[in-house]
N, CA, C and O atoms as a Tripos MOL2 file, in Angstrom:
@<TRIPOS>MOLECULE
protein
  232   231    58     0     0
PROTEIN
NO_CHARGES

@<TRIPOS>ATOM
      1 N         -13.8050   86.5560  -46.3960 N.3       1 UNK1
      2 CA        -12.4340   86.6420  -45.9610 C.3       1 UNK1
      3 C         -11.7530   87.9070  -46.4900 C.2       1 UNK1
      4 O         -10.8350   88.4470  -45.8720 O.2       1 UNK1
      5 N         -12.2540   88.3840  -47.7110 N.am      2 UNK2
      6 CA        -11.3180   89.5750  -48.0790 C.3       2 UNK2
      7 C         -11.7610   90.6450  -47.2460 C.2       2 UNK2
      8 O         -10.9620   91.5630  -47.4280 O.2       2 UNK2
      9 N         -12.7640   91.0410  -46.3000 N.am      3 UNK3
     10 CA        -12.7190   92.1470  -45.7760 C.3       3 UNK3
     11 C         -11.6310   91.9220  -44.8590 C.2       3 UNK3
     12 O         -10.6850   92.7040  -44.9470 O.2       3 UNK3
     13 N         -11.5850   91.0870  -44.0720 N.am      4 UNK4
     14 CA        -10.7600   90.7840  -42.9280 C.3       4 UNK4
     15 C          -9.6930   91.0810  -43.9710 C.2       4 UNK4
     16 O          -9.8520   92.2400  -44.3530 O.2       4 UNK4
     17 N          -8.6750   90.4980  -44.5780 N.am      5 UNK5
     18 CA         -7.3950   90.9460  -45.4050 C.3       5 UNK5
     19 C          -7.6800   93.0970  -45.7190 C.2       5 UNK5
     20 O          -7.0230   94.0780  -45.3670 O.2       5 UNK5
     21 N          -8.9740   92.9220  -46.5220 N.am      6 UNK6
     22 CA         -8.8610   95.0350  -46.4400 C.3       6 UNK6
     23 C          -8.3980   95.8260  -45.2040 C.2       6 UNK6
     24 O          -7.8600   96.9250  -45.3340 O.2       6 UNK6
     25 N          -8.6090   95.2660  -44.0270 N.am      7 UNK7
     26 CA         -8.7500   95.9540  -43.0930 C.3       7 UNK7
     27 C          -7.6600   95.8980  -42.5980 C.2       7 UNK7
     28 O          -7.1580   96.9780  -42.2860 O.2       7 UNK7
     29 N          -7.1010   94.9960  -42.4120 N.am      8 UNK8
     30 CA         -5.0660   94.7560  -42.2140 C.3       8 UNK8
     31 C          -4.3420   95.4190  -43.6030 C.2       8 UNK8
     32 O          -3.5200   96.2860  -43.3080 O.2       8 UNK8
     33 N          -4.4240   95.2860  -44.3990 N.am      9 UNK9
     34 CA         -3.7340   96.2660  -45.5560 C.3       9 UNK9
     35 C          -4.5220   97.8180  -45.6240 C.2       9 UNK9
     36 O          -3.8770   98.6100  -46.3110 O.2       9 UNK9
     37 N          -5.8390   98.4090  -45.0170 N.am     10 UNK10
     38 CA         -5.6150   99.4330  -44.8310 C.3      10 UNK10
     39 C          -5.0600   99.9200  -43.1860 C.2      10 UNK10
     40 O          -5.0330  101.1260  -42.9400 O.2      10 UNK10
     41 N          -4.7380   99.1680  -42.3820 N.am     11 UNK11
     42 CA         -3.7470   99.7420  -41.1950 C.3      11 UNK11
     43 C          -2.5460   99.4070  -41.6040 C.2      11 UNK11
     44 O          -1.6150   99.6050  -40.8230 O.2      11 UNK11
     45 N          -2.3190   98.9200  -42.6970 N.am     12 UNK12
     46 CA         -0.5530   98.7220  -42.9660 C.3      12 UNK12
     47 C          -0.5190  100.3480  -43.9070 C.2      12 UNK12
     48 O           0.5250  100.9490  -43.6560 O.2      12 UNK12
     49 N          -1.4390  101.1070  -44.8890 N.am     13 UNK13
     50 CA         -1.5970  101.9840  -45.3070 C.3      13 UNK13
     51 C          -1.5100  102.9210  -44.7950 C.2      13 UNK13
     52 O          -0.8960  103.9080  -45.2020 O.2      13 UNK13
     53 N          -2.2090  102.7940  -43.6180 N.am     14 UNK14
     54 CA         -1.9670  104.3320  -42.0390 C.3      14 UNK14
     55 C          -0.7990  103.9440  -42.0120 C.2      14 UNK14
     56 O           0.0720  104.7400  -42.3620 O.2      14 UNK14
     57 N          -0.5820  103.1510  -41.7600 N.am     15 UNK15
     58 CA          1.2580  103.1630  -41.4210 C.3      15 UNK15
     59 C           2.1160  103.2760  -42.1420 C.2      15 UNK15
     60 O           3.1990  103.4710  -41.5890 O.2      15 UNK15
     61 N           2.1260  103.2300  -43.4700 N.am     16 UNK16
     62 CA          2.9890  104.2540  -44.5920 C.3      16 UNK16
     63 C           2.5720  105.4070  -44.8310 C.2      16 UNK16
     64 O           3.5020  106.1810  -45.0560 O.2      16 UNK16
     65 N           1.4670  105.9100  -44.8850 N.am     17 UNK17
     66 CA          1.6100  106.9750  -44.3780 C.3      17 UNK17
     67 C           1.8020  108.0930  -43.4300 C.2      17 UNK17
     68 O           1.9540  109.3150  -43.4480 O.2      17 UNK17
     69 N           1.7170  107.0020  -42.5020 N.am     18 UNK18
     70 CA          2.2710  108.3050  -40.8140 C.3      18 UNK18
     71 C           3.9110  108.0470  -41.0150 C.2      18 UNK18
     72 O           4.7420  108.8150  -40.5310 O.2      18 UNK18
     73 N           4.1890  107.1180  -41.6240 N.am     19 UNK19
     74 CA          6.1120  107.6520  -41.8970 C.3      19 UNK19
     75 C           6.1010  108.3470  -42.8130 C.2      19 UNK19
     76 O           6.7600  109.3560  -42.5600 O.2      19 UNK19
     77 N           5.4780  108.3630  -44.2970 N.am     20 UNK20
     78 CA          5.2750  109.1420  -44.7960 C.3      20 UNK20
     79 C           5.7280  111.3320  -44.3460 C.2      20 UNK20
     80 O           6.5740  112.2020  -44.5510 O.2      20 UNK20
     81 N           4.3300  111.0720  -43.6260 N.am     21 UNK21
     82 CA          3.8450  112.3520  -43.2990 C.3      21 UNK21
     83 C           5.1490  112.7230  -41.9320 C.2      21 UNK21
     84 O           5.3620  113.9250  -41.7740 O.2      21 UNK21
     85 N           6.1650  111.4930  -40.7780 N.am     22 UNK22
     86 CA          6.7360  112.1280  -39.9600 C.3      22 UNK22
     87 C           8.0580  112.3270  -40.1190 C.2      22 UNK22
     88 O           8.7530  112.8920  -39.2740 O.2      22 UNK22
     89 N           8.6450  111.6970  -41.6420 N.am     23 UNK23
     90 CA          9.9280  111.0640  -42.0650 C.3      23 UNK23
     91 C          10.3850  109.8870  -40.6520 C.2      23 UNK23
     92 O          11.6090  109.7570  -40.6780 O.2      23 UNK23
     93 N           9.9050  109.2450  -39.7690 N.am     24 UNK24
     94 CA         10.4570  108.8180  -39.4660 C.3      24 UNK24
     95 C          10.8470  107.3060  -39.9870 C.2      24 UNK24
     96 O          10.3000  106.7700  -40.9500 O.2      24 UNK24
     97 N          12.2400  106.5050  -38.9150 N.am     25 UNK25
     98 CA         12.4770  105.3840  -39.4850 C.3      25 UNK25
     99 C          11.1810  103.9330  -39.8850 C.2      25 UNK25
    100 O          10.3750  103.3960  -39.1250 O.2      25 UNK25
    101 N          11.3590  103.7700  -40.8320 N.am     26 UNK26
    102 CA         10.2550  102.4720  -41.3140 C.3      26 UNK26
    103 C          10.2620  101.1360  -41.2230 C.2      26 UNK26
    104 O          11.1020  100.6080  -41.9520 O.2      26 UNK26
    105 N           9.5950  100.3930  -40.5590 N.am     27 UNK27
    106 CA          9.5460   98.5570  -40.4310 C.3      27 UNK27
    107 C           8.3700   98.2820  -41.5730 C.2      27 UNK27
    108 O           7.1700   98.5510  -41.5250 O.2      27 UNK27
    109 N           9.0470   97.7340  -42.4760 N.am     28 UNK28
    110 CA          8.2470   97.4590  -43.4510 C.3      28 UNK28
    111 C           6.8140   97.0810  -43.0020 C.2      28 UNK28
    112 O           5.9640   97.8680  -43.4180 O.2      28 UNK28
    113 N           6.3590   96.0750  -42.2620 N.am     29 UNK29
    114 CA          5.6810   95.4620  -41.2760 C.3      29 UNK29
    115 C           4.8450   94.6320  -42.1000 C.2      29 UNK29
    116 O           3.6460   94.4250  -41.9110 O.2      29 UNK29
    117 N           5.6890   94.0860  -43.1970 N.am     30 UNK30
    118 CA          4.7140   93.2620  -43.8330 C.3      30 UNK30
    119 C           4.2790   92.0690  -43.4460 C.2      30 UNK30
    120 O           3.3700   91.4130  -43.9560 O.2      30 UNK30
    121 N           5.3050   91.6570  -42.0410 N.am     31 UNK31
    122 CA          5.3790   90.4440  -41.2160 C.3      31 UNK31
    123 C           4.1210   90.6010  -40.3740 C.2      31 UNK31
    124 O           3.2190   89.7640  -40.3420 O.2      31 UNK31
    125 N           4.1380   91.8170  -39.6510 N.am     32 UNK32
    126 CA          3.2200   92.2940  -39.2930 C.3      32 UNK32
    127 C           1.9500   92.1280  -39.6570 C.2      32 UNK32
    128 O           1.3240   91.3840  -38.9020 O.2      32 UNK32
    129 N           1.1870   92.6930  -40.8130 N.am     33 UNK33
    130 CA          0.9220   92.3190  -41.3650 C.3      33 UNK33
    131 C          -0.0080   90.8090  -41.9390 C.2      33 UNK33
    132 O          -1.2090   90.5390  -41.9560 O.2      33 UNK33
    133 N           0.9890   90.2080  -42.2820 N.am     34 UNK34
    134 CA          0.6860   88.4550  -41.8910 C.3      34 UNK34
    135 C           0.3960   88.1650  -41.0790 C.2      34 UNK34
    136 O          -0.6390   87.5000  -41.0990 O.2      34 UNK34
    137 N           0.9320   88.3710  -39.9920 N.am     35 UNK35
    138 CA          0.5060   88.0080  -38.7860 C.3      35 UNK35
    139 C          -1.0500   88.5610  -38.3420 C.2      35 UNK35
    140 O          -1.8730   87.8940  -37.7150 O.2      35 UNK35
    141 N          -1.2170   89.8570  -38.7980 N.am     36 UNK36
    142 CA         -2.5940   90.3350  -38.5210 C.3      36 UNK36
    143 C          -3.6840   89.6920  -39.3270 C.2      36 UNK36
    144 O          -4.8120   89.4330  -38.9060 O.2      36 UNK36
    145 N          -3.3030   89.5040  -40.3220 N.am     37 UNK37
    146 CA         -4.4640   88.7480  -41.1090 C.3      37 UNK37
    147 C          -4.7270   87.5950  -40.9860 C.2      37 UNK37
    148 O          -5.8460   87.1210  -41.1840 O.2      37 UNK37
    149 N          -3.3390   86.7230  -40.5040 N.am     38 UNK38
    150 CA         -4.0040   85.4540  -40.1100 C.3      38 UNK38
    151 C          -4.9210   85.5520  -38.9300 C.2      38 UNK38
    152 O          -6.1230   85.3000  -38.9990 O.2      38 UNK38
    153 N          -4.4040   85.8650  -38.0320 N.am     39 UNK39
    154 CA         -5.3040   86.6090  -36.3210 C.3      39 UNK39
    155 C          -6.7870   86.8080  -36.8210 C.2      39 UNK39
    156 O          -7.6910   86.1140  -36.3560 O.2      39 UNK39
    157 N          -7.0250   87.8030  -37.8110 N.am     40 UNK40
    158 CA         -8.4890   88.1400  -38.2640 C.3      40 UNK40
    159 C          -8.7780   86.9180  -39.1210 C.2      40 UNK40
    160 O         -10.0070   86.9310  -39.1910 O.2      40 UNK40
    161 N          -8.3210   85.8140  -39.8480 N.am     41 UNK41
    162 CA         -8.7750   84.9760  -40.1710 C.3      41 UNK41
    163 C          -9.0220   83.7320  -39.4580 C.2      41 UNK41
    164 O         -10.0460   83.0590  -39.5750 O.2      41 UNK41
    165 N          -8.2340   83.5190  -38.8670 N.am     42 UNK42
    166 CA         -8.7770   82.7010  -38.1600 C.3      42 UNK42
    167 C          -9.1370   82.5710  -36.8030 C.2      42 UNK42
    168 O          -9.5890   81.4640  -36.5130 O.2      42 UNK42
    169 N          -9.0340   83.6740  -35.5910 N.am     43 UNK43
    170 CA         -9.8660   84.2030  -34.6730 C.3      43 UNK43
    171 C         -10.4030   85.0660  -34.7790 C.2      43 UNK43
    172 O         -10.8490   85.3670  -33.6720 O.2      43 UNK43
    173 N         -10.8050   86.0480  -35.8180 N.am     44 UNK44
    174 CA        -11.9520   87.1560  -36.1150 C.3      44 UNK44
    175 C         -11.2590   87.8510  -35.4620 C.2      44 UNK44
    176 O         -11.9580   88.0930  -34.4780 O.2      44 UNK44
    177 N         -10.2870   88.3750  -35.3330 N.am     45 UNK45
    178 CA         -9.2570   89.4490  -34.0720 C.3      45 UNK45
    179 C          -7.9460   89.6860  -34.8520 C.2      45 UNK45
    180 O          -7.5130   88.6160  -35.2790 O.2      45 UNK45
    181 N          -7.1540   90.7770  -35.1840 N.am     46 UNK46
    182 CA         -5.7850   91.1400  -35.3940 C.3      46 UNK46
    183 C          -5.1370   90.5510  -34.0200 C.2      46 UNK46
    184 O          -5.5190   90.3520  -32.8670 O.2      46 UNK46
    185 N          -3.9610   90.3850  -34.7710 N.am     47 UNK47
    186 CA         -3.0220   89.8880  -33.5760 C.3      47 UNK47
    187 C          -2.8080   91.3460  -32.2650 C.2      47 UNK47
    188 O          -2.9450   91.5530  -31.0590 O.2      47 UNK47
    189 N          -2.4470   91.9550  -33.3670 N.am     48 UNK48
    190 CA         -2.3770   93.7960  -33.0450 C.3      48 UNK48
    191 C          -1.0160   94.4160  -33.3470 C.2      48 UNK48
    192 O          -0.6910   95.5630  -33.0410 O.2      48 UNK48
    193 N          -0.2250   93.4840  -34.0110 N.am     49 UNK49
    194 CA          1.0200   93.5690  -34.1230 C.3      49 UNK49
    195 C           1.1200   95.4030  -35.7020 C.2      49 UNK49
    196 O           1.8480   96.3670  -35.4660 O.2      49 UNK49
    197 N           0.6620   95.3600  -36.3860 N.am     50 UNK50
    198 CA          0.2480   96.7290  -37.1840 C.3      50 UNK50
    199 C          -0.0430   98.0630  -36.1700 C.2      50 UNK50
    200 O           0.4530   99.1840  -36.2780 O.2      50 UNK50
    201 N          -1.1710   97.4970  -34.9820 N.am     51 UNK51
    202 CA         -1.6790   98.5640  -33.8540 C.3      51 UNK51
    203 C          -0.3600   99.1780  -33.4450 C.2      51 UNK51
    204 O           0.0180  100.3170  -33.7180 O.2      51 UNK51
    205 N           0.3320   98.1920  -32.7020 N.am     52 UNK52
    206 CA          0.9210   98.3370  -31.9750 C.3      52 UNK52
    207 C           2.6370   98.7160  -32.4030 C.2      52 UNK52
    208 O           3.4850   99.0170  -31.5640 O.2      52 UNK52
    209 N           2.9060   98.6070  -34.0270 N.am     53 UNK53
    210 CA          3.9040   98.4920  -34.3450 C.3      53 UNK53
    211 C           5.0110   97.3790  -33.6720 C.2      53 UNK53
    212 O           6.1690   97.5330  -34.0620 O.2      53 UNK53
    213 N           4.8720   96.7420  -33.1110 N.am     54 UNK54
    214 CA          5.9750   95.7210  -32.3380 C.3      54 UNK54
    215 C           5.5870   94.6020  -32.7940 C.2      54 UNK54
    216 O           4.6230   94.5230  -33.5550 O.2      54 UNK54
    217 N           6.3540   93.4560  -32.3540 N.am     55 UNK55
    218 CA          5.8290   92.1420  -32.6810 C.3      55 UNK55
    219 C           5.8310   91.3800  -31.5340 C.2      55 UNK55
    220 O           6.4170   90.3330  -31.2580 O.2      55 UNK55
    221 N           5.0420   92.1140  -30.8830 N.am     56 UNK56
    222 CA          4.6270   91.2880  -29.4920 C.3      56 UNK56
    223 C           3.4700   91.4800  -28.6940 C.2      56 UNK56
    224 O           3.3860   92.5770  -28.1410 O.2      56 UNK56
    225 N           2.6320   90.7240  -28.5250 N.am     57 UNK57
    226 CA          1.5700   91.4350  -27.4160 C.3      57 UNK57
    227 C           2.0330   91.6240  -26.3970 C.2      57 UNK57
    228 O           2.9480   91.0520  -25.8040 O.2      57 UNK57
    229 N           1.1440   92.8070  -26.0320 N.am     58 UNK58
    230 CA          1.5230   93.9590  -24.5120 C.3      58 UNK58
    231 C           0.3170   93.2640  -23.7780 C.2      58 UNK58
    232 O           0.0150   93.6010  -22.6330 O.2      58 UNK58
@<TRIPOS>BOND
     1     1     2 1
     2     2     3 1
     3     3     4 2
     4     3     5 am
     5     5     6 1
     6     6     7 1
     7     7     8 2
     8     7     9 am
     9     9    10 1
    10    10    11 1
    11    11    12 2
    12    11    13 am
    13    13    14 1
    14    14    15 1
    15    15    16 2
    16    15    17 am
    17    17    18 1
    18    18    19 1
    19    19    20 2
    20    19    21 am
    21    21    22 1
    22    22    23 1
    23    23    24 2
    24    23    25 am
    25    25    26 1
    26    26    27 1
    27    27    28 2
    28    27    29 am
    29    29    30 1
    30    30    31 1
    31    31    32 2
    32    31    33 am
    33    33    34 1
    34    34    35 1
    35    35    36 2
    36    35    37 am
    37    37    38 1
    38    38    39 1
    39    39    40 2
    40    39    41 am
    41    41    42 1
    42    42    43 1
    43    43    44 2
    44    43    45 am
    45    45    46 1
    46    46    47 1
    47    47    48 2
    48    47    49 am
    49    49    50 1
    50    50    51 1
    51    51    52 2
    52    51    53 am
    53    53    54 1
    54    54    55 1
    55    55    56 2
    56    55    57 am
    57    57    58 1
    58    58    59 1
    59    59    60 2
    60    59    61 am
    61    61    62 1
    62    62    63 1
    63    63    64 2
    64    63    65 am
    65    65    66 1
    66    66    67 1
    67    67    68 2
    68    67    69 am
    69    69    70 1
    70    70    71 1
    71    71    72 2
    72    71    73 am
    73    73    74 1
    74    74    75 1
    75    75    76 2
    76    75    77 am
    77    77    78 1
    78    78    79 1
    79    79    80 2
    80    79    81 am
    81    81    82 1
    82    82    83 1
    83    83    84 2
    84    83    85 am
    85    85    86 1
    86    86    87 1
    87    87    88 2
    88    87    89 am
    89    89    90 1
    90    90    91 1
    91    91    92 2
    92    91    93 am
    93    93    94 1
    94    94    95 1
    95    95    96 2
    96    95    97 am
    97    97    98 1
    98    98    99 1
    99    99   100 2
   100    99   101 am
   101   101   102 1
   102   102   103 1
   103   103   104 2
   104   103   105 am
   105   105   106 1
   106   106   107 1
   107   107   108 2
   108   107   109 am
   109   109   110 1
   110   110   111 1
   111   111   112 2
   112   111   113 am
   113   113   114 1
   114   114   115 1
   115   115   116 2
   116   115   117 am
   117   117   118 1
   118   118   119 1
   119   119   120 2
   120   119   121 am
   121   121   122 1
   122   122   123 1
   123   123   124 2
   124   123   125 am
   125   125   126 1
   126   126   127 1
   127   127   128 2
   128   127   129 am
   129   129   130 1
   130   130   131 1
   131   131   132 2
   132   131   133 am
   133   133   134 1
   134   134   135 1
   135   135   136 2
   136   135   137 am
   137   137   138 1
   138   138   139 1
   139   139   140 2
   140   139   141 am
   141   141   142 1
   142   142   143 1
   143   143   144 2
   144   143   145 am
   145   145   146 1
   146   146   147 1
   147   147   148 2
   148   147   149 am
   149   149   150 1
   150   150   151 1
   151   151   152 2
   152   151   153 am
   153   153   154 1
   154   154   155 1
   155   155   156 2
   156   155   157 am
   157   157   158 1
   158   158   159 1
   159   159   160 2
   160   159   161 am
   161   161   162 1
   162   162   163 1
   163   163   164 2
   164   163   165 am
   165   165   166 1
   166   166   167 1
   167   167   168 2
   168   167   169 am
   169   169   170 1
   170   170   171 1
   171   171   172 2
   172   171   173 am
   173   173   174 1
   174   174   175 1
   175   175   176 2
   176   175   177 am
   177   177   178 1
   178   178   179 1
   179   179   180 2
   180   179   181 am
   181   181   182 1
   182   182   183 1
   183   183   184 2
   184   183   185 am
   185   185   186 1
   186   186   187 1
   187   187   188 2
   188   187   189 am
   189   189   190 1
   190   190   191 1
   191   191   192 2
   192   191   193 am
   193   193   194 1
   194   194   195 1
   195   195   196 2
   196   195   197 am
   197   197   198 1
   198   198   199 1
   199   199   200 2
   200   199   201 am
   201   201   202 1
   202   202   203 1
   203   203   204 2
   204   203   205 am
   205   205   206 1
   206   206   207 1
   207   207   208 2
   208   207   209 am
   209   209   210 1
   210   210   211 1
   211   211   212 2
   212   211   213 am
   213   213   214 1
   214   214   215 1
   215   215   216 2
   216   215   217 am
   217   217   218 1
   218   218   219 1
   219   219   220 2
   220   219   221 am
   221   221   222 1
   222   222   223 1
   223   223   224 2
   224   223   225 am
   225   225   226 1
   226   226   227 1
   227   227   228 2
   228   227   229 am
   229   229   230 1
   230   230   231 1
   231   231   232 2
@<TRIPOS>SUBSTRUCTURE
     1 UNK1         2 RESIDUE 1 A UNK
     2 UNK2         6 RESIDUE 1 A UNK
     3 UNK3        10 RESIDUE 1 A UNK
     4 UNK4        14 RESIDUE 1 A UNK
     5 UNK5        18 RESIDUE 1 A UNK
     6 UNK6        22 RESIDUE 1 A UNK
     7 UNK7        26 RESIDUE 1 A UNK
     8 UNK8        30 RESIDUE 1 A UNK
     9 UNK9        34 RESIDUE 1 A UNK
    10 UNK10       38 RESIDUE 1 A UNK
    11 UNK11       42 RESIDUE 1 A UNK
    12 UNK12       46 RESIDUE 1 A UNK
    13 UNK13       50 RESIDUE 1 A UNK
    14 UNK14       54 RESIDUE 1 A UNK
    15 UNK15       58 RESIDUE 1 A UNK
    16 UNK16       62 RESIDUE 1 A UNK
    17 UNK17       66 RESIDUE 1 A UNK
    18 UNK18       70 RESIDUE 1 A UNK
    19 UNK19       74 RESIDUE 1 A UNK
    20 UNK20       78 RESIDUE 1 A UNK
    21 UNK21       82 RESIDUE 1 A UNK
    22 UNK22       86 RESIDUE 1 A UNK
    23 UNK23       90 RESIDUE 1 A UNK
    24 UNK24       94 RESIDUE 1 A UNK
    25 UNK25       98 RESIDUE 1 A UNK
    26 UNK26      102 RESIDUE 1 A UNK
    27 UNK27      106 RESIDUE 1 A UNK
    28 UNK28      110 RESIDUE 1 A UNK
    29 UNK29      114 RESIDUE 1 A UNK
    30 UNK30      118 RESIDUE 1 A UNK
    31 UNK31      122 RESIDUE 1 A UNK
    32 UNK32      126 RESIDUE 1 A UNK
    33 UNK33      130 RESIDUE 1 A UNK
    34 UNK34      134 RESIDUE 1 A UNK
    35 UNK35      138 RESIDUE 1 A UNK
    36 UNK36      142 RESIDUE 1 A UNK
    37 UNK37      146 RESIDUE 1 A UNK
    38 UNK38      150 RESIDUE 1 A UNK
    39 UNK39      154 RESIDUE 1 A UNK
    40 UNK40      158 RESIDUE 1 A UNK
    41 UNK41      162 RESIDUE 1 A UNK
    42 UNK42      166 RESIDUE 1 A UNK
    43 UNK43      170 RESIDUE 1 A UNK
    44 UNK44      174 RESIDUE 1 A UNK
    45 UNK45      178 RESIDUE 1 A UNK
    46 UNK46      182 RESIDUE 1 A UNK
    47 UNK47      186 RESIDUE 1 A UNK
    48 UNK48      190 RESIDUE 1 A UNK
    49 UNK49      194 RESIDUE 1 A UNK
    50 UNK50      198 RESIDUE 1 A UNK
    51 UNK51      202 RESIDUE 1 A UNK
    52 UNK52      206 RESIDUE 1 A UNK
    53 UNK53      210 RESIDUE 1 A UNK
    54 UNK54      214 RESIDUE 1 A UNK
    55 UNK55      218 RESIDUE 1 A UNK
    56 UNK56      222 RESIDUE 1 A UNK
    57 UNK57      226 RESIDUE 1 A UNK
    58 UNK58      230 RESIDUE 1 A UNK
């Protein structure tokens, strides 16, 4: 289970750092986040909500 959790906290990592690196505005996305790791825990799949920055599937 902890890879699935590494792999959602390193796309929450790209994503402090691309605000980082563009100054732009920041969504913490720690909801995000949660939501992705449960997705990879318990359907082997991110929700995509980190991917996608939103909290919605497209």
């Amino acid at each position: 289970m902890e890879d699935a959790v590494d792999s959602c906290s390193g796309l929450l990592t790209k994503r402090f750092d691309e605000f980082a690196t563009a100054g732009n505005g920041l969504d913490l996305g720690l909801q995000y986040h949660a939501f992705d790791v449960v997705g990879e825990l318990t359907f082997d799949e991110k929700v995509g909500f980190l991917e996608q920055g939103i909290d919605e599937t497209v």
